[in-house]
Biopython code that builds the backbone (N, CA, C, O; Angstrom):
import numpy as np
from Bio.PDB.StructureBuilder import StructureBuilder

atoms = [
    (1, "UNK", "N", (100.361, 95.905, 93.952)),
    (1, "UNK", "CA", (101.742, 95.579, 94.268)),
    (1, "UNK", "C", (101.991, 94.130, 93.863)),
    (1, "UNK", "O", (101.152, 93.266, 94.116)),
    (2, "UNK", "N", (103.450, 93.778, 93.066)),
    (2, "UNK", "CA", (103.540, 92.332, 92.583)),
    (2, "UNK", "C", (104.318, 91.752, 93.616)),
    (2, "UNK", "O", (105.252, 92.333, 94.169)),
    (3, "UNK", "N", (103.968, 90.719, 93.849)),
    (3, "UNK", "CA", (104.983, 90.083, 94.665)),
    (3, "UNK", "C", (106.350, 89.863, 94.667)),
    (3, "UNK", "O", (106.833, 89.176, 95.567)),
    (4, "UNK", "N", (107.396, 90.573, 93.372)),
    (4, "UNK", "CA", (108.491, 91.490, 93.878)),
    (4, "UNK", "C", (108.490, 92.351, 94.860)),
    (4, "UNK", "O", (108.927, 92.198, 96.000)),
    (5, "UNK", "N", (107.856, 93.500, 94.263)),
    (5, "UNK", "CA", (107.657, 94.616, 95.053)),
    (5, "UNK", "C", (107.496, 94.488, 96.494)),
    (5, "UNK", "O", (107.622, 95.465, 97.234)),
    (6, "UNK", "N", (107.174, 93.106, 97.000)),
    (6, "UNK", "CA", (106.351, 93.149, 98.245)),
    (6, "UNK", "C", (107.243, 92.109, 99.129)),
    (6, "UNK", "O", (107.120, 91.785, 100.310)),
    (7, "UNK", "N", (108.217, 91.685, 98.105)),
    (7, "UNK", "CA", (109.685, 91.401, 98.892)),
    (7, "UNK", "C", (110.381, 92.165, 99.686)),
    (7, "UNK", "O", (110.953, 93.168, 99.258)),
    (8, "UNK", "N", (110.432, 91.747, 101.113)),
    (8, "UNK", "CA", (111.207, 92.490, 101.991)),
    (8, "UNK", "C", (113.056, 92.262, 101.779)),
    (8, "UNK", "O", (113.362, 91.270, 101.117)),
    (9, "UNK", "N", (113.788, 92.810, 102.116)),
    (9, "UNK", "CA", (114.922, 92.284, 102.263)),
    (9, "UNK", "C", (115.420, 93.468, 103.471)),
    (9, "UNK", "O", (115.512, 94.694, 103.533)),
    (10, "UNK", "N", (115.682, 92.234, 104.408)),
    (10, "UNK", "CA", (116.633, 92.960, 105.794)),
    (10, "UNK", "C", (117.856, 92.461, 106.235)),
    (10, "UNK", "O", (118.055, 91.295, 106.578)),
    (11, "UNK", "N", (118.581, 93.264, 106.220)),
    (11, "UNK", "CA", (119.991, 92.519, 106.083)),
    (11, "UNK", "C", (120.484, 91.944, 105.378)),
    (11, "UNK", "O", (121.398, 91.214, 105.761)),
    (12, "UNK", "N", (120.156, 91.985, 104.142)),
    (12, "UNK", "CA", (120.484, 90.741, 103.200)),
    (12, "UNK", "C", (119.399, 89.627, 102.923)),
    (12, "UNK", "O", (119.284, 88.979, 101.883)),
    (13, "UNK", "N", (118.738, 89.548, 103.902)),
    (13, "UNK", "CA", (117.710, 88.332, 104.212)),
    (13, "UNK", "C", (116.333, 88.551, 103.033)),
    (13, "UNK", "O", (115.585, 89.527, 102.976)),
    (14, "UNK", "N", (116.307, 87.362, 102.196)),
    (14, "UNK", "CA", (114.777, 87.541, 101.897)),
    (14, "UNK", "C", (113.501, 87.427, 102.882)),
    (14, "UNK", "O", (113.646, 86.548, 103.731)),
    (15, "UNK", "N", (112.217, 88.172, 102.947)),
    (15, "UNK", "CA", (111.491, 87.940, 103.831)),
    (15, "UNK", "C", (110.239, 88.028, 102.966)),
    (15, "UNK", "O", (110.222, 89.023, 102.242)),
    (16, "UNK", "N", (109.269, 87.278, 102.884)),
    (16, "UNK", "CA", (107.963, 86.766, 102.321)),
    (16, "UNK", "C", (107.404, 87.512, 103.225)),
    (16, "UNK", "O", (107.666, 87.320, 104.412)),
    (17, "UNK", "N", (106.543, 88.488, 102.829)),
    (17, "UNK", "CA", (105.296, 88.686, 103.694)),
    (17, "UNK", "C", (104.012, 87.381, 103.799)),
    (17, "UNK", "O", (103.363, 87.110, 104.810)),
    (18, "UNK", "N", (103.950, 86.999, 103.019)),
    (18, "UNK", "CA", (103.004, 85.731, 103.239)),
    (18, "UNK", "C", (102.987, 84.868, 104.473)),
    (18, "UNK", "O", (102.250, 84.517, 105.394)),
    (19, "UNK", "N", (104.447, 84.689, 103.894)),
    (19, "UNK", "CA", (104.725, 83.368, 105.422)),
    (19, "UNK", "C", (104.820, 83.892, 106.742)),
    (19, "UNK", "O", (104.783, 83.163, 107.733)),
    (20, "UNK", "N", (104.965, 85.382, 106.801)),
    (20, "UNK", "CA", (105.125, 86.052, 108.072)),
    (20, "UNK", "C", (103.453, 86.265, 108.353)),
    (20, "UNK", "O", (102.799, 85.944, 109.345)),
    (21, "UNK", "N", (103.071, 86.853, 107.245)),
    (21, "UNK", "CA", (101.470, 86.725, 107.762)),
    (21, "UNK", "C", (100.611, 85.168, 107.672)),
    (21, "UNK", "O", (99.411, 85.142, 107.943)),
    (22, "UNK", "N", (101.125, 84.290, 107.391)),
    (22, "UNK", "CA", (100.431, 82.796, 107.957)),
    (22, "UNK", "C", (100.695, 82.540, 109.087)),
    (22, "UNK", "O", (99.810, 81.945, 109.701)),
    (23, "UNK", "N", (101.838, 82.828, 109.751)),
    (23, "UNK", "CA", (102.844, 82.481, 110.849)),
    (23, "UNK", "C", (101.676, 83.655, 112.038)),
    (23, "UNK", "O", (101.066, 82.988, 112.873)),
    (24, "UNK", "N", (101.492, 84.706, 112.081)),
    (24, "UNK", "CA", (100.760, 85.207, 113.005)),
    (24, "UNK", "C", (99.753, 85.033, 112.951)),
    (24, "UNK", "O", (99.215, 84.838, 114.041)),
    (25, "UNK", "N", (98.797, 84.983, 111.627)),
    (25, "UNK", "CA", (97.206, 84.313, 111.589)),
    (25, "UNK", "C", (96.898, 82.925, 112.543)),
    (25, "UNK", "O", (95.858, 82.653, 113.144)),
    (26, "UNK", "N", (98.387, 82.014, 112.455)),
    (26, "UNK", "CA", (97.999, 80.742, 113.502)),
    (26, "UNK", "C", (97.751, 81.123, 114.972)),
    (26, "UNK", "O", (97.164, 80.474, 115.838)),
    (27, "UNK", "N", (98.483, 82.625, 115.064)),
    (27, "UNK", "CA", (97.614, 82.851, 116.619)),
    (27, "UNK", "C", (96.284, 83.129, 117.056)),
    (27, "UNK", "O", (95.532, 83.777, 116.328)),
    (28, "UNK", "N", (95.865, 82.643, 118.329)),
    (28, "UNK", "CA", (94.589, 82.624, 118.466)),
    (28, "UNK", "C", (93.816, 84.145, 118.627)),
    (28, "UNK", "O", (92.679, 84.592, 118.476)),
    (29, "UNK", "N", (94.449, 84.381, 118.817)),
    (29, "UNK", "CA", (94.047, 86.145, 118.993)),
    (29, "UNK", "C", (93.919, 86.882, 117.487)),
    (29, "UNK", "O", (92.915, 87.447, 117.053)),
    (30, "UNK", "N", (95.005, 86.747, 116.920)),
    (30, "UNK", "CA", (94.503, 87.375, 115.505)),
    (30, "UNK", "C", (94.117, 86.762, 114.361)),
    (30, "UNK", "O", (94.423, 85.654, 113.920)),
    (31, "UNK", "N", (93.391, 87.632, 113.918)),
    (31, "UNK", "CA", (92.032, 87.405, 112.631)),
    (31, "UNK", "C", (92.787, 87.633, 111.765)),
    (31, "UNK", "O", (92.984, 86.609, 111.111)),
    (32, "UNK", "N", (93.232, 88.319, 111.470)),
    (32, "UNK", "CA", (93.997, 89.055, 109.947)),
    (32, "UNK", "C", (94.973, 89.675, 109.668)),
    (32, "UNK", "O", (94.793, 90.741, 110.256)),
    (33, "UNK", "N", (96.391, 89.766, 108.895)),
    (33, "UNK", "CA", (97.448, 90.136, 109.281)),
    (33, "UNK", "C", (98.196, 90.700, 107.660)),
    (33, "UNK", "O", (98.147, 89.922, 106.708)),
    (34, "UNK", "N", (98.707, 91.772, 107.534)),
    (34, "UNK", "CA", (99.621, 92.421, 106.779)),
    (34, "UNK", "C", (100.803, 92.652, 106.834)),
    (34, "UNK", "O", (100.911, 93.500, 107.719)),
    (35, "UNK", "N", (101.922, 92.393, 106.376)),
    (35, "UNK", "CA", (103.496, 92.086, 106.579)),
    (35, "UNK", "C", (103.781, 93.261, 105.532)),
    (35, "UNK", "O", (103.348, 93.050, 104.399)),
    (36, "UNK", "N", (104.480, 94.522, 105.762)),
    (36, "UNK", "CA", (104.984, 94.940, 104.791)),
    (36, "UNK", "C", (106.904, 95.777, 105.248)),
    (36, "UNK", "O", (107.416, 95.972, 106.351)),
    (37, "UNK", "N", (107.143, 95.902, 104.621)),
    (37, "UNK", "CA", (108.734, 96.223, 105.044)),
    (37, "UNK", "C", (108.830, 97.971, 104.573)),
    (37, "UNK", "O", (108.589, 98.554, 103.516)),
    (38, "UNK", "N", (109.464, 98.582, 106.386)),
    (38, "UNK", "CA", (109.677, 99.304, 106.874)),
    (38, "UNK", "C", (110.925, 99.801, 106.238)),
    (38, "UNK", "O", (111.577, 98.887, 105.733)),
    (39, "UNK", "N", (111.635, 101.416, 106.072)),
    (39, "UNK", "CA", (112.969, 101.808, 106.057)),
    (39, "UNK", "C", (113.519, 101.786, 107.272)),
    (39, "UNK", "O", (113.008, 102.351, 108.239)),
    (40, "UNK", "N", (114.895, 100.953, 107.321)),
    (40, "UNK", "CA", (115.379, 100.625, 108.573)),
    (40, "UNK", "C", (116.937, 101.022, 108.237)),
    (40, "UNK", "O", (117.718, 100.297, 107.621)),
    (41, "UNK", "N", (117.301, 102.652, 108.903)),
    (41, "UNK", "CA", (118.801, 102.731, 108.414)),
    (41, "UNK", "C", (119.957, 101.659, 108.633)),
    (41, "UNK", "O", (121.144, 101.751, 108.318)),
    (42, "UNK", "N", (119.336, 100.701, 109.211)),
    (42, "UNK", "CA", (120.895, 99.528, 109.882)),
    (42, "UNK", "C", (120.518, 98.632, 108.995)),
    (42, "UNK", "O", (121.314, 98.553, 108.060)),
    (43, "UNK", "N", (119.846, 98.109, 108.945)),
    (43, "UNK", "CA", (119.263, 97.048, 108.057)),
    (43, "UNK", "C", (118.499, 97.011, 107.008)),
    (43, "UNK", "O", (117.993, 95.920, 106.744)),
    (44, "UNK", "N", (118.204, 98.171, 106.130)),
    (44, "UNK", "CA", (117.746, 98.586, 105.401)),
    (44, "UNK", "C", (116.144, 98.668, 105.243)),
    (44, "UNK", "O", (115.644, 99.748, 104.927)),
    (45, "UNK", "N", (115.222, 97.378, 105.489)),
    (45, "UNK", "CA", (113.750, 97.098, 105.539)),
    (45, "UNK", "C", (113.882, 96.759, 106.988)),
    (45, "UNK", "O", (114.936, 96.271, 107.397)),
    (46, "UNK", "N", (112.888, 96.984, 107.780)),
    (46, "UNK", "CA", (112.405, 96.204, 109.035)),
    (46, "UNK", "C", (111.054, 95.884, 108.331)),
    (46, "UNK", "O", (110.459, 96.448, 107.413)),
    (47, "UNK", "N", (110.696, 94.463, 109.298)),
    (47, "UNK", "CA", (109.379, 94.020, 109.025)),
    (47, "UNK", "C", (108.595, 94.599, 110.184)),
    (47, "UNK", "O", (108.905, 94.715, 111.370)),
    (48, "UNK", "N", (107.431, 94.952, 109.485)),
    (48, "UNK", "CA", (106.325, 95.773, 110.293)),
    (48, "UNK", "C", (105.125, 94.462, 110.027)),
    (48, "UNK", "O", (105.279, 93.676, 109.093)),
    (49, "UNK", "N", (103.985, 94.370, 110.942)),
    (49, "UNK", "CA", (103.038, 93.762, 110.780)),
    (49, "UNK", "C", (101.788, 94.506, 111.333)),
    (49, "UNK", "O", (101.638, 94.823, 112.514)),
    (50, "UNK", "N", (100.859, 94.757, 110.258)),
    (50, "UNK", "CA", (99.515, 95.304, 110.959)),
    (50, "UNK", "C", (98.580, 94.175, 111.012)),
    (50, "UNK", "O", (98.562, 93.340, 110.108)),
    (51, "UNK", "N", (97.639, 94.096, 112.246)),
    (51, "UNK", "CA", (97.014, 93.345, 112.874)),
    (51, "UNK", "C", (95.569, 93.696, 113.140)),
    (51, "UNK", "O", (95.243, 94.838, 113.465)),
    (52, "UNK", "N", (94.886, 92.915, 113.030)),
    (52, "UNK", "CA", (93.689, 92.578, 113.275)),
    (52, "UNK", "C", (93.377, 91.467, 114.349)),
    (52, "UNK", "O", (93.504, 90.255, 114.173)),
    (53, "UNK", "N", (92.894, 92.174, 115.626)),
    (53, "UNK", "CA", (92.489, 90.937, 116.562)),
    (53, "UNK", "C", (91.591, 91.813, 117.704)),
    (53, "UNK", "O", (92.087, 92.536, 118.569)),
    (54, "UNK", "N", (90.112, 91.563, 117.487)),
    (54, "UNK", "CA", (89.153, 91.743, 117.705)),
    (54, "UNK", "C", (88.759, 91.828, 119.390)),
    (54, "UNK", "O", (88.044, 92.559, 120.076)),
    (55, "UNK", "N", (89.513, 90.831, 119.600)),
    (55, "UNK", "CA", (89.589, 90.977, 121.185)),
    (55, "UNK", "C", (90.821, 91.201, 121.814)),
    (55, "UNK", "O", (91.489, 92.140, 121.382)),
    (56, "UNK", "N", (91.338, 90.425, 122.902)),
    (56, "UNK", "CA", (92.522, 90.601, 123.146)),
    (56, "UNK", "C", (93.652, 90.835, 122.431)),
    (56, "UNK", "O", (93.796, 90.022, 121.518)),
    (57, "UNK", "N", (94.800, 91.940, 122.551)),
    (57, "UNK", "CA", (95.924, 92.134, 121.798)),
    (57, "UNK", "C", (96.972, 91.740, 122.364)),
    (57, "UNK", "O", (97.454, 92.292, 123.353)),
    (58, "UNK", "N", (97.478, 90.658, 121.751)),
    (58, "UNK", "CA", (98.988, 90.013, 122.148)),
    (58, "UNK", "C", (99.963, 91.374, 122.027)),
    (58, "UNK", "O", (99.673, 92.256, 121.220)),
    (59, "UNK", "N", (101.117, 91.471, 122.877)),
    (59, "UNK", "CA", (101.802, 92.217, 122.479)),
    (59, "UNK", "C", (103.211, 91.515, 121.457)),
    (59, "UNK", "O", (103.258, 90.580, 120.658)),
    (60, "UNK", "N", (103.932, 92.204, 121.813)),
    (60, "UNK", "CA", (105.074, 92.390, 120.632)),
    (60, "UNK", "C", (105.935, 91.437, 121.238)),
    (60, "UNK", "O", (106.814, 91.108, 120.441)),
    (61, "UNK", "N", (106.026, 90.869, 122.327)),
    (61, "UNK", "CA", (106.966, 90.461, 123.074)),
    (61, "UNK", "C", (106.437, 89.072, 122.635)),
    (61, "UNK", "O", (106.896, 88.575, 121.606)),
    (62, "UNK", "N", (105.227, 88.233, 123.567)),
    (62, "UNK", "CA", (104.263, 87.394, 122.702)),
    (62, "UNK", "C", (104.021, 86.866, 121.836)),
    (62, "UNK", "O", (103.642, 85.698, 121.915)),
    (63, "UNK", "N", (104.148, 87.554, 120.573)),
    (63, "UNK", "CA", (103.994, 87.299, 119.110)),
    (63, "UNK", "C", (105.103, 86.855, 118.750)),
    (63, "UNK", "O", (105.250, 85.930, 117.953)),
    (64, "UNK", "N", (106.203, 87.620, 119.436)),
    (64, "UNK", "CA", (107.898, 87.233, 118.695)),
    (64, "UNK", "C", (107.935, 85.865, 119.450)),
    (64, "UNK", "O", (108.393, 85.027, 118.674)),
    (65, "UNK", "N", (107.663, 85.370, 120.536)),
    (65, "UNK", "CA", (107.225, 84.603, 121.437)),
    (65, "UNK", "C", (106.660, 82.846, 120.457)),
    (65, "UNK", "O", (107.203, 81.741, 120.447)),
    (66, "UNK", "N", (105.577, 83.282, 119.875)),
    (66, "UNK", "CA", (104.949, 82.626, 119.546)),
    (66, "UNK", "C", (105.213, 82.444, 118.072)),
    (66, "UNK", "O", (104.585, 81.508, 117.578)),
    (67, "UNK", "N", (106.209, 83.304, 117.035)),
    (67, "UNK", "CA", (106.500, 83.134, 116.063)),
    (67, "UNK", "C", (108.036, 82.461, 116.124)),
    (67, "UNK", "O", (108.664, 82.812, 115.125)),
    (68, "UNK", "N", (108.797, 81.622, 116.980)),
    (68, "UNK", "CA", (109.687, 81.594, 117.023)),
    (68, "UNK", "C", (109.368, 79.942, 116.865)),
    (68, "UNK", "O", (108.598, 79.354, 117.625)),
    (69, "UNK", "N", (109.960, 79.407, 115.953)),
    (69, "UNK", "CA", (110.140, 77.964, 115.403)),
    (69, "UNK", "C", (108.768, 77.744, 114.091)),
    (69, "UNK", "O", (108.613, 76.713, 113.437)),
    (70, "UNK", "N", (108.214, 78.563, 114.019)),
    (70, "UNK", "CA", (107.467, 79.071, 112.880)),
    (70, "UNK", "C", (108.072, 79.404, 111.490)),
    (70, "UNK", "O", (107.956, 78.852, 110.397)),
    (71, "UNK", "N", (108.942, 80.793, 112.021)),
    (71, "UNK", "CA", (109.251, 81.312, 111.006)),
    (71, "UNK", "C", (111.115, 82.000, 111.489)),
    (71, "UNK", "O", (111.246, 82.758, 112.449)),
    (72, "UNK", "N", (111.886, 81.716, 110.946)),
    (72, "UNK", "CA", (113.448, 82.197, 111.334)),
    (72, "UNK", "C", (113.451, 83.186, 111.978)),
    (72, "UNK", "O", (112.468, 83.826, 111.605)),
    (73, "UNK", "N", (113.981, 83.734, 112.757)),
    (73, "UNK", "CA", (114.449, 84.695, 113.687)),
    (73, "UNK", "C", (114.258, 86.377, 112.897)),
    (73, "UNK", "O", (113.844, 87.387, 113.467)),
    (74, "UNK", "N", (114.630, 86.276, 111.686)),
    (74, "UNK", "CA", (115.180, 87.328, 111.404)),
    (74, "UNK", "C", (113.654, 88.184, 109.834)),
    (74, "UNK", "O", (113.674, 89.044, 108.953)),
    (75, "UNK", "N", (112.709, 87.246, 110.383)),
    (75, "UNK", "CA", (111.241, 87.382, 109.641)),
    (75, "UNK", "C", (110.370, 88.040, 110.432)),
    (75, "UNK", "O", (109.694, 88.952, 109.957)),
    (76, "UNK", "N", (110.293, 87.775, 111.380)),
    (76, "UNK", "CA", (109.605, 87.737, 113.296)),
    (76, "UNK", "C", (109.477, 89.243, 112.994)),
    (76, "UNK", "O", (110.511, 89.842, 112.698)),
    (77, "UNK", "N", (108.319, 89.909, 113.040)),
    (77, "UNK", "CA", (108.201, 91.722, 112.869)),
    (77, "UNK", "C", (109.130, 92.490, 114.334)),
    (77, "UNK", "O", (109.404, 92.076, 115.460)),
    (78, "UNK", "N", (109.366, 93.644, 113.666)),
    (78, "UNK", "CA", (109.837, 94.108, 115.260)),
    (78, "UNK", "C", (108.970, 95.437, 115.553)),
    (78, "UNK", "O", (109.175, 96.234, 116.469)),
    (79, "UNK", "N", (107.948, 95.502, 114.567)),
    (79, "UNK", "CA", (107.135, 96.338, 114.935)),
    (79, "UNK", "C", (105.410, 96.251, 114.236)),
    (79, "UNK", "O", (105.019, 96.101, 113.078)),
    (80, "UNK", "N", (104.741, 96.408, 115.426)),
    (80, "UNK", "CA", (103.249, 95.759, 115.169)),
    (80, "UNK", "C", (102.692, 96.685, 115.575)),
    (80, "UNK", "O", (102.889, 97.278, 116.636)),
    (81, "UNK", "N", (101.472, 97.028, 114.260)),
    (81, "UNK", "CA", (100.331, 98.333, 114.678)),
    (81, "UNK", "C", (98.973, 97.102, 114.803)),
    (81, "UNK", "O", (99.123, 95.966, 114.351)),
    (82, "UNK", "N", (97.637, 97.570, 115.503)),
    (82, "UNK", "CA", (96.421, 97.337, 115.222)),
    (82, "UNK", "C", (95.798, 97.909, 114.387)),
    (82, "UNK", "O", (96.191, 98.986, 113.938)),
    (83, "UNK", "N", (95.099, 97.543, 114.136)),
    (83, "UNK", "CA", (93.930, 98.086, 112.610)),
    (83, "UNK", "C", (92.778, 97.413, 113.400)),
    (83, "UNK", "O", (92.998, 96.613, 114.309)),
    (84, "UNK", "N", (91.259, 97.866, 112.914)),
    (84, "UNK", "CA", (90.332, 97.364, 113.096)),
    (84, "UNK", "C", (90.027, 96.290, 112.128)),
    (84, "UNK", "O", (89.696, 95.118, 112.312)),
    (85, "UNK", "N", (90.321, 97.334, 110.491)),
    (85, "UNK", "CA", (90.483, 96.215, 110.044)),
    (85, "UNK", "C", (91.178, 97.029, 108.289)),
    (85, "UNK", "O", (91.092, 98.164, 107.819)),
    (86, "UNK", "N", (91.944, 95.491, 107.706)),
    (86, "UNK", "CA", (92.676, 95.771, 106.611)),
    (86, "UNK", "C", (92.147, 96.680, 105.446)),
    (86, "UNK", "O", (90.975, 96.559, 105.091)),
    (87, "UNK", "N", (93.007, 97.613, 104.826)),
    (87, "UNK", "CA", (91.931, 98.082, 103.501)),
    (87, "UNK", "C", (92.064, 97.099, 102.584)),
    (87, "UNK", "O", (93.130, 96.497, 102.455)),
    (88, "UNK", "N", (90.822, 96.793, 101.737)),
    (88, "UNK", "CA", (91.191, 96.036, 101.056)),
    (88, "UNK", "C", (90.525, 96.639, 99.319)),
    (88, "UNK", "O", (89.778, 97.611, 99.213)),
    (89, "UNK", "N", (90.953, 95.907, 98.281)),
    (89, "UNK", "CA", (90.278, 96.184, 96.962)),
    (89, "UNK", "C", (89.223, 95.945, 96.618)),
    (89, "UNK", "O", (88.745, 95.566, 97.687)),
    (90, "UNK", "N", (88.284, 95.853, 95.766)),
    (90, "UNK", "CA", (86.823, 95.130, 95.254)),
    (90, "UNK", "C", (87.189, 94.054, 95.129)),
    (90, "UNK", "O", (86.270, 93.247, 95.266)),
    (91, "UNK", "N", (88.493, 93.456, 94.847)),
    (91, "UNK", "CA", (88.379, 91.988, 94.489)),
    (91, "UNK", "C", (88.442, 91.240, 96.274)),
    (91, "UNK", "O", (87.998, 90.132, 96.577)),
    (92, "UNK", "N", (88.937, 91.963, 96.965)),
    (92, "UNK", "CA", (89.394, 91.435, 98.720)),
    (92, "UNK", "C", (90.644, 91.494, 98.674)),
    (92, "UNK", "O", (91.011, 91.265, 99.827)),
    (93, "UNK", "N", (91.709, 91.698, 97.903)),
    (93, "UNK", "CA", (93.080, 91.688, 98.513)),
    (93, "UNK", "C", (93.314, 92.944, 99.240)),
    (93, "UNK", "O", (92.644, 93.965, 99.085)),
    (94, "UNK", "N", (94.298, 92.807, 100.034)),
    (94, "UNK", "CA", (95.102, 93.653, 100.581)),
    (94, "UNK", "C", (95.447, 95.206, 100.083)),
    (94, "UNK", "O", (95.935, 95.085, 98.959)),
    (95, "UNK", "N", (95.410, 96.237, 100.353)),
    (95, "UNK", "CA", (95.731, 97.491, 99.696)),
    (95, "UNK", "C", (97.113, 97.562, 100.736)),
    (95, "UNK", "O", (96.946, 98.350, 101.666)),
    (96, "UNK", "N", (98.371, 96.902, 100.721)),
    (96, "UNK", "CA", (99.095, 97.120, 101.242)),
    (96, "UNK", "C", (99.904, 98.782, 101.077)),
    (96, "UNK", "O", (100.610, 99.239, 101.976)),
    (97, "UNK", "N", (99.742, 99.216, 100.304)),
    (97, "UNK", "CA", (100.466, 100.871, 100.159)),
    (97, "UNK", "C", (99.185, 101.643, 100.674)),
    (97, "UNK", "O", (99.342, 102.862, 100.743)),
    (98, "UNK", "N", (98.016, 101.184, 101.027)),
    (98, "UNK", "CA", (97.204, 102.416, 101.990)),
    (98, "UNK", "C", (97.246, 102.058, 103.115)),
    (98, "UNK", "O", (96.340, 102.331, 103.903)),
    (99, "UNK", "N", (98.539, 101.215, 103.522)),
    (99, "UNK", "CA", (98.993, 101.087, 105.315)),
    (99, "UNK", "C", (100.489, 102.314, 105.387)),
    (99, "UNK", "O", (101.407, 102.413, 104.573)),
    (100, "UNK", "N", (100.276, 103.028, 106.540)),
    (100, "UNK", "CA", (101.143, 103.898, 107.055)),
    (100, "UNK", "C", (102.533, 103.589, 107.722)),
    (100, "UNK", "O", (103.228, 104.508, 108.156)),
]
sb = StructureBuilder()
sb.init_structure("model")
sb.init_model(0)
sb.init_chain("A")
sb.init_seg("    ")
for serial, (resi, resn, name, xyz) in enumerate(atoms, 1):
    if name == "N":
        sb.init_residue(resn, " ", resi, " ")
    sb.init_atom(name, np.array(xyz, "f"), 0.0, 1.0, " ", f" {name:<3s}", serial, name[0])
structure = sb.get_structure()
């Protein structure tokens, strides 16, 4: 996937998965993080984030919590799965289209 492709847009809004996944990696709880954009009939993409965090799981409330002066309001996921852990390629990136 090129980093077009992996442009969210919600509402109009551009949304970087990158910066949404730097923005939750600074929490202490999670290890590893995937940002990819959801079909959202009102808004066209919602941001989804799958997570990796080994011990304790922040919830959704928390995270939006803790991503707020990070990253704009309207980046902030509104929906978060766990993973044990990311698929990734032989090289280590992300296999973002073998997330559900």
């Amino acid at each position: 996937m090129d980093r077009k492709s992996a442009l969210i847009i919600s509402g109009g809004e551009n949304v970087y998965p990158l910066e949404v996944e730097r923005a939750l990696c600074a929490h202490p709880d999670i290890v590893d993080a995937a940002v990819v954009g959801v079909v959202d009939e009102r808004w066209g993409q919602r941001v989804k984030a799958y997570l990796v965090a080994p011990g304790r799981r922040p919830d959704i409330d928390e995270l939006k919590d803790f991503c707020r002066g990070r990253i704009a309001g309207f980046k902030i996921p509104r929906v978060i799965e766990y993973v044990a852990q990311l698929p990734r390629n032989a090289s280590g990136k992300v296999t973002k289209h073998k997330l559900s």
